[in-house]
Structure formats: structure tokens, C-alpha cells
VOMI-445667 format. One line per 2 residues: their letters; for each residue z, y, x of N, C-alpha, C, O. Coordinates in nm, 3 decimals, m for minus. Each point is the difference from the previous one (the first is absolute). Layout:
// VOMI-445667
A) Z,Y,X,Z,Y,X,Z,Y,X,Z,Y,X | ...
//
This chain:
// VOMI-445667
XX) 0.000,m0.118,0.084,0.000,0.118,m0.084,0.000,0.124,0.088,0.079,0.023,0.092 | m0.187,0.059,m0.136,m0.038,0.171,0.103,0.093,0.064,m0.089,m0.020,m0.015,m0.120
XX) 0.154,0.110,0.174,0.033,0.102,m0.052,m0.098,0.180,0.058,0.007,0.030,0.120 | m0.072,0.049,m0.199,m0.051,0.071,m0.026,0.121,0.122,0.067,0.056,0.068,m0.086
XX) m0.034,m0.053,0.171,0.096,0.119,0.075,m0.046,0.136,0.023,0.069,0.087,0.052 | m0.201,m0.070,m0.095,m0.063,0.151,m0.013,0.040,0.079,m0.123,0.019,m0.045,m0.113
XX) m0.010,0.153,0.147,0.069,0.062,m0.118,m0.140,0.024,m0.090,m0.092,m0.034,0.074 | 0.050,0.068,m0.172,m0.061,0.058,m0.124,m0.053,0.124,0.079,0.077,0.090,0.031
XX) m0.197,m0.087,m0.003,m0.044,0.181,0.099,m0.061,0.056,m0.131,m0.033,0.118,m0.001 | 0.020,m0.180,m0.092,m0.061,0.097,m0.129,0.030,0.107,m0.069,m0.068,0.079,m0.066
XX) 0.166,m0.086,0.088,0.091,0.163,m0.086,m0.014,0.080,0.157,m0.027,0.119,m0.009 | 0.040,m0.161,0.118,m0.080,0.105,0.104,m0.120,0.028,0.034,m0.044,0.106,0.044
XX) 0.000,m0.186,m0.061,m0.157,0.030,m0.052,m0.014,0.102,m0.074,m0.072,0.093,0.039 | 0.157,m0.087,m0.195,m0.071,0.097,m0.091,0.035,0.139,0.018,m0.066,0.099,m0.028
XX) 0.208,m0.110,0.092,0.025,0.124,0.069,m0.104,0.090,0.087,m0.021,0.121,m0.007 | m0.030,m0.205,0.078,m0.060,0.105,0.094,m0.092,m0.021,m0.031,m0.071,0.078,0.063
XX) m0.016,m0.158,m0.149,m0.147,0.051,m0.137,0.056,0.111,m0.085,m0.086,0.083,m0.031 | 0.206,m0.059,m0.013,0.028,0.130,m0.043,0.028,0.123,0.068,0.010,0.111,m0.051
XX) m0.001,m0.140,0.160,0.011,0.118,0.094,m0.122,m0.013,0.099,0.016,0.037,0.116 | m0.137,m0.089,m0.157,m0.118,m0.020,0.059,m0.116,0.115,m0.028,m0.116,0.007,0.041
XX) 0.186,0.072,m0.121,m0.132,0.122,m0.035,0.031,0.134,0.046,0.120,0.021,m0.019 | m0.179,0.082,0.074,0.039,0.116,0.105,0.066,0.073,m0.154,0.116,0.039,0.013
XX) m0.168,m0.021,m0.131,0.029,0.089,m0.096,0.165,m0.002,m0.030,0.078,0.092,m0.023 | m0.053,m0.292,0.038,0.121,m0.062,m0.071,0.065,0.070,0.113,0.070,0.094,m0.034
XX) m0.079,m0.124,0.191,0.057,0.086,0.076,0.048,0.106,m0.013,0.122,0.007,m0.017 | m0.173,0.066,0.019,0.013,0.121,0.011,0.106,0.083,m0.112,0.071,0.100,0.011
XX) m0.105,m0.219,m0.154,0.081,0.053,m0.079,0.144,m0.008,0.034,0.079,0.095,0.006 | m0.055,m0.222,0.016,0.096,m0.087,0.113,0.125,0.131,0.076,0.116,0.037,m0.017
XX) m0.226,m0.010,0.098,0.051,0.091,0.083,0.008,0.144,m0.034,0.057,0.079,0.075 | m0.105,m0.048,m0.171,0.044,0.163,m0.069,0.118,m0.019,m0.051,0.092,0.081,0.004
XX) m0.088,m0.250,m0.085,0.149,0.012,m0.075,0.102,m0.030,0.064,0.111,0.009,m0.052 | m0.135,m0.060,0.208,0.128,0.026,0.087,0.023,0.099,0.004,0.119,0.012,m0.027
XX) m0.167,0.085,0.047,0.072,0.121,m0.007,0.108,0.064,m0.146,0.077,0.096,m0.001 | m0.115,m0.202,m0.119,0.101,0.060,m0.102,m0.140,m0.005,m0.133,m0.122,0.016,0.005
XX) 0.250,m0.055,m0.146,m0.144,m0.032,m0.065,m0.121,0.145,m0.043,0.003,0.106,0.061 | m0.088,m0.132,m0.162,m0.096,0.083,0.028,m0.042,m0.051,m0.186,0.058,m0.097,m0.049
XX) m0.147,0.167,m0.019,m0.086,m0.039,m0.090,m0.105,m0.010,0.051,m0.039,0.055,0.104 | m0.018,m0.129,m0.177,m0.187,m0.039,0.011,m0.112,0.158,0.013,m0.098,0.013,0.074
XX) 0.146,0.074,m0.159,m0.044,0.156,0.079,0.052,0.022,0.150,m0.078,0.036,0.088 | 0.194,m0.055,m0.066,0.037,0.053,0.095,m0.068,m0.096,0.172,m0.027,0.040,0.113
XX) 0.025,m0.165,m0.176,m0.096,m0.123,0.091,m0.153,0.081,0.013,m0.069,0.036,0.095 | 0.059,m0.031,m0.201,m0.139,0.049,m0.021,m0.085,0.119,0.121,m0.109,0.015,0.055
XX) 0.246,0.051,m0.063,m0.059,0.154,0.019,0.048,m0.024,0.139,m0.075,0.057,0.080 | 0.181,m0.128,m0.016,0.050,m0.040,0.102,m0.127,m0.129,0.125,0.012,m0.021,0.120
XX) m0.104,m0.027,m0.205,m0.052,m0.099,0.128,m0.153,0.031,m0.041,m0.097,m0.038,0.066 | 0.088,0.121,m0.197,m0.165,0.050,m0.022,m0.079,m0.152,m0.035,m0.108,m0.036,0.047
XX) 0.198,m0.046,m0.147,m0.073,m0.034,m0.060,m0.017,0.013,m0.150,0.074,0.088,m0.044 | m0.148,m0.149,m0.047,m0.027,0.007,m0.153,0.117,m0.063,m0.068,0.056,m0.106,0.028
XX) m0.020,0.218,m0.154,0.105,m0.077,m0.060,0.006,m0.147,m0.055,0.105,m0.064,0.001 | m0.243,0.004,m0.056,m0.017,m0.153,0.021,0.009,m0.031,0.067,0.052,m0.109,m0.021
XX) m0.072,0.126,0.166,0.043,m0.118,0.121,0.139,0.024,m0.027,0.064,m0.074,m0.075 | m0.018,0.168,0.129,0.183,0.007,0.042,0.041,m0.079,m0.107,0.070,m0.092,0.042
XX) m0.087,0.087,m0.186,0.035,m0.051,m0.092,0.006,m0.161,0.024,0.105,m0.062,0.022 | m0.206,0.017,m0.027,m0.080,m0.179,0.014,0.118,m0.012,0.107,0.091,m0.080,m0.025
XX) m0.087,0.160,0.152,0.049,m0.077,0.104,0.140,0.012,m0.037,0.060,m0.107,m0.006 | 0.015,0.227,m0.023,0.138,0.002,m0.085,0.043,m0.150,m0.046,0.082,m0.074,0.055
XX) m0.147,0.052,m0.154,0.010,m0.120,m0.042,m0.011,m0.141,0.029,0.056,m0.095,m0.054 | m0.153,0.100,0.164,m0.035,m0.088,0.080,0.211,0.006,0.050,0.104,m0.044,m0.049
XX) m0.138,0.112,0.150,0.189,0.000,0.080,0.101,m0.018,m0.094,0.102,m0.051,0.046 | m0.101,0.085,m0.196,0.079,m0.052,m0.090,0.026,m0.140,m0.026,0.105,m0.062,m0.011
XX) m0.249,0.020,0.004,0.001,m0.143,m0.043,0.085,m0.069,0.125,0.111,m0.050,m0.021 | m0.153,0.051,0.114,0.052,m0.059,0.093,0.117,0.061,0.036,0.037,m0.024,0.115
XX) 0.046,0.108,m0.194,0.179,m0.014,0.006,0.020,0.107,0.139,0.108,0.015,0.057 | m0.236,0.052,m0.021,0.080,0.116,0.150,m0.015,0.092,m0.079,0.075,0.081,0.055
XX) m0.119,m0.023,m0.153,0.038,0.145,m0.022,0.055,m0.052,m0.177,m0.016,m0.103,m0.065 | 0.074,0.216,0.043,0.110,0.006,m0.114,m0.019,0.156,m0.083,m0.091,0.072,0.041
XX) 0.138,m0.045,m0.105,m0.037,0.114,m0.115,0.131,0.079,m0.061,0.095,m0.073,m0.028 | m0.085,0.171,0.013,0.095,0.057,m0.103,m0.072,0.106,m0.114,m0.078,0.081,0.051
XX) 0.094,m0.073,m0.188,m0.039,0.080,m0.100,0.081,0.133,0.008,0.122,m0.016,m0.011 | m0.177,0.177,0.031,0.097,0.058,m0.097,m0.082,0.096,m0.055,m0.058,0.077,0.077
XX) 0.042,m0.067,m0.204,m0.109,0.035,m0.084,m0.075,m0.065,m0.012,0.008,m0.119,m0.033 | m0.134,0.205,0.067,m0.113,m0.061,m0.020,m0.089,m0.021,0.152,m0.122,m0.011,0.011
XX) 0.212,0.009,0.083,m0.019,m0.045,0.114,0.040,m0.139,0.067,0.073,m0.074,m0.067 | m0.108,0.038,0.178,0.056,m0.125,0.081,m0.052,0.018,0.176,m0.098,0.021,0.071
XX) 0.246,m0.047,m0.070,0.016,0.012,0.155,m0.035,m0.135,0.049,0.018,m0.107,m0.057 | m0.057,0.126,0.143,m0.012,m0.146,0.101,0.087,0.025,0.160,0.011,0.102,0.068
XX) 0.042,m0.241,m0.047,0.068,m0.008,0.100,0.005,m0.133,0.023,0.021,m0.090,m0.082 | m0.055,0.075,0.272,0.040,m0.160,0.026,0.095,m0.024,m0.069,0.090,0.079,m0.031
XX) m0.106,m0.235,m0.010,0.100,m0.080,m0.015,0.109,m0.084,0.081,0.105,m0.042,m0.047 | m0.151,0.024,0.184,0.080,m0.027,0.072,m0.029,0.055,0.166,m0.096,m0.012,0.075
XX) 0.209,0.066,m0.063,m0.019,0.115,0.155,m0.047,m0.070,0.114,m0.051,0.051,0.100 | 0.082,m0.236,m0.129,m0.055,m0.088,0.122,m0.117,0.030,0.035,m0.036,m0.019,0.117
XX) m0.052,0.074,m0.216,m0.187,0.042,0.023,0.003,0.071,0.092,m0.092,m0.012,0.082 | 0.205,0.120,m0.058,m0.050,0.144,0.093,0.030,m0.106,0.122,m0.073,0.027,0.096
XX) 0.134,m0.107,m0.077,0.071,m0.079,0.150,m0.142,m0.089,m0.019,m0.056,0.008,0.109 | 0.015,m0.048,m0.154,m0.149,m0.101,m0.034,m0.130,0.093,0.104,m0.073,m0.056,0.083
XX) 0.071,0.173,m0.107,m0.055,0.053,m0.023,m0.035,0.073,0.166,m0.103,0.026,0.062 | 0.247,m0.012,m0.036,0.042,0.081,0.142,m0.059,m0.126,0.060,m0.109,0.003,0.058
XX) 0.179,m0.109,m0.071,m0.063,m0.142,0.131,m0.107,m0.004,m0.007,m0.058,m0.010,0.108 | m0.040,0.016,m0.247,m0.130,0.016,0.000,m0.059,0.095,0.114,m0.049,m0.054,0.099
XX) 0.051,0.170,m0.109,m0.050,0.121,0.106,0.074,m0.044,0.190,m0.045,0.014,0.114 | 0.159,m0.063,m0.167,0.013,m0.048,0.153,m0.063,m0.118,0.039,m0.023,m0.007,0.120
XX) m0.004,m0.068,m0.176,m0.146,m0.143,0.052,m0.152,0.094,0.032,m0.077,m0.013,0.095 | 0.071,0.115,m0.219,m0.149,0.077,0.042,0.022,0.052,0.104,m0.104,0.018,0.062
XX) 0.199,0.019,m0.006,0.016,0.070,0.086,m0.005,m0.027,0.143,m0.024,0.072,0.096 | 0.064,m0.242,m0.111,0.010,m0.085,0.132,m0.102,m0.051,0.005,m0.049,m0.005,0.113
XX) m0.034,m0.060,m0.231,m0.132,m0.030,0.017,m0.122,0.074,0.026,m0.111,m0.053,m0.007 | 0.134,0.196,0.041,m0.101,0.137,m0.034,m0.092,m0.049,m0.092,0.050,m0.015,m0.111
XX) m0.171,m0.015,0.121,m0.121,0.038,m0.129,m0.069,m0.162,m0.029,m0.107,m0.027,m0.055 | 0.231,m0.086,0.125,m0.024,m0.173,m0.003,m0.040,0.006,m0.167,m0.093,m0.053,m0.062
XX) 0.184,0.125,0.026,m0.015,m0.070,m0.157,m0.137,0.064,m0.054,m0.090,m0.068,m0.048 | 0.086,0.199,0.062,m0.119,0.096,m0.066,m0.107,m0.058,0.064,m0.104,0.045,m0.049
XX) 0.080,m0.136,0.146,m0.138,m0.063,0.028,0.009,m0.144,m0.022,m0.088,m0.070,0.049 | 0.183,0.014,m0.117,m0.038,m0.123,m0.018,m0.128,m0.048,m0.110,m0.024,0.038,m0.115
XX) m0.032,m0.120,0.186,m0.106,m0.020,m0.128,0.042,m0.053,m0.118,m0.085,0.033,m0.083 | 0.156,m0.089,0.040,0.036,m0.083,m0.149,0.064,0.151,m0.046,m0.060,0.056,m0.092
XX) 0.172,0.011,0.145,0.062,0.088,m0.078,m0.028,0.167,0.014,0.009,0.093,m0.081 | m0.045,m0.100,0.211,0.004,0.157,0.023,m0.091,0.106,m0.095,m0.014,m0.036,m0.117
XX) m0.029,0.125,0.145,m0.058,0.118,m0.013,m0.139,m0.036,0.094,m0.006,m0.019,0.122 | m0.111,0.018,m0.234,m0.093,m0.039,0.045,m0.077,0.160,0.063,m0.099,m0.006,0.073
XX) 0.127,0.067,m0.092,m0.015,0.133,0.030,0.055,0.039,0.191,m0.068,0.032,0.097 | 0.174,m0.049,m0.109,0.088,m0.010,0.135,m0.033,m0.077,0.087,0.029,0.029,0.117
XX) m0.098,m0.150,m0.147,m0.065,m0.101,0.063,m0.104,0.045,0.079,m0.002,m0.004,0.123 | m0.090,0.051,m0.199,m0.135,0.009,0.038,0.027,0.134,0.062,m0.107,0.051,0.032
XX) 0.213,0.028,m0.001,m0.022,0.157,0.040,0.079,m0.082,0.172,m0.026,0.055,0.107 | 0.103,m0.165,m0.110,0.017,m0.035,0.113,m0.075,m0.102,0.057,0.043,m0.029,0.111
X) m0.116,m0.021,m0.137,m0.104,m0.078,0.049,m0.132,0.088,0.089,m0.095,m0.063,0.046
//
């Protein structure tokens, strides 16, 4: 009998498919700074109130960002502060790897690629 001693990588997987889009980013990281409305995202990373919206929700579904009502407004704010520490190690790997990741072929920036080639 094989006991199976790998943990489940699927719920980390979906994590960082949810934190896999520059927009979801970014929103990410405006609301470290403290929450914000979907105008205030908006007008803050210059994109369309449907994207910020879709992706809002997108980070909802997946349980990192969270909401409060008062009126006829809603704030958004991470849901859990571990993201901003997620987030920091993230930029410190880019940082040690310089531009490894931005030219990889499966993931990078096909753009970045070809400007270093």
C-alpha cells in the first residue's frame, strides 16, 4: 500500500491563477494601502469601471478581498493582511531573479522577451 504524502497544491494553484492578472494585481496592491471603492480603483490604476469591477469580484470570489456597505456605497479591503507579506516575497524573488521570470517562455511577457533577445 502507497501512502500519498504530497500535500493537495490545488488551492495553491488557484491562488496564484487569482493573483495571475497585472489588473487583479494591482488592485491587490492599491488596497494594501487601505480600502478604496471601485471609482476610487478606477480613477487610481486608469482602468474601466467594468474591468475594476469583473476583477473586484474575481478577488472576492476567491476570499482575498472583502467589502463593507455604508449607503449606497462599498468599500473594498483585503481580506487577509498575509497578501501584503505574499506579496513583499513576491517582489523579493523578482528581484533576485532580475527579468528570469519576465523572459520565460511559458510565462513571461512576450513583449520583454523579444525586446531582450
Amino acid at each position: 500500500m502507497t501512502i500519498d504524502c504530497a500535500p493537495d497544491l490545488t488551492p495553491a494553484a488557484a491562488l496564484f491563477r487569482s493573483l495571475g492578472d497585472p489588473a487583479r494585481l494591482a488592485i491587490v496592491r492599491r488596497l494594501a494601502q487601505g480600502e478604496a471603492r471601485v471609482v476610487d480603483l478606477t480613477r487610481a490604476l486608469g482602468l474601466a469601471q467594468s474591468t475594476v469591477s469583473k476583477h473586484v469580484a474575481c478577488l472576492r470570489g476567491c476570499g482575498l478581498v472583502d467589502y463593507r456597505v455604508e449607503g449606497r456605497q462599498s468599500f473594498y479591503s483585503l481580506s487577509h493582511p498575509e497578501l501584503v507579506d505574499l506579496l513583499r516575497s513576491a517582489e523579493l524573488l523578482l528581484a533576485a531573479t532580475g527579468s528570469a521570470v519576465a523572459l520565460c517562455p511559458v510565462y513571461g511577457d512576450p513583449a520583454v522577451a523579444q525586446a531582450a533577445s
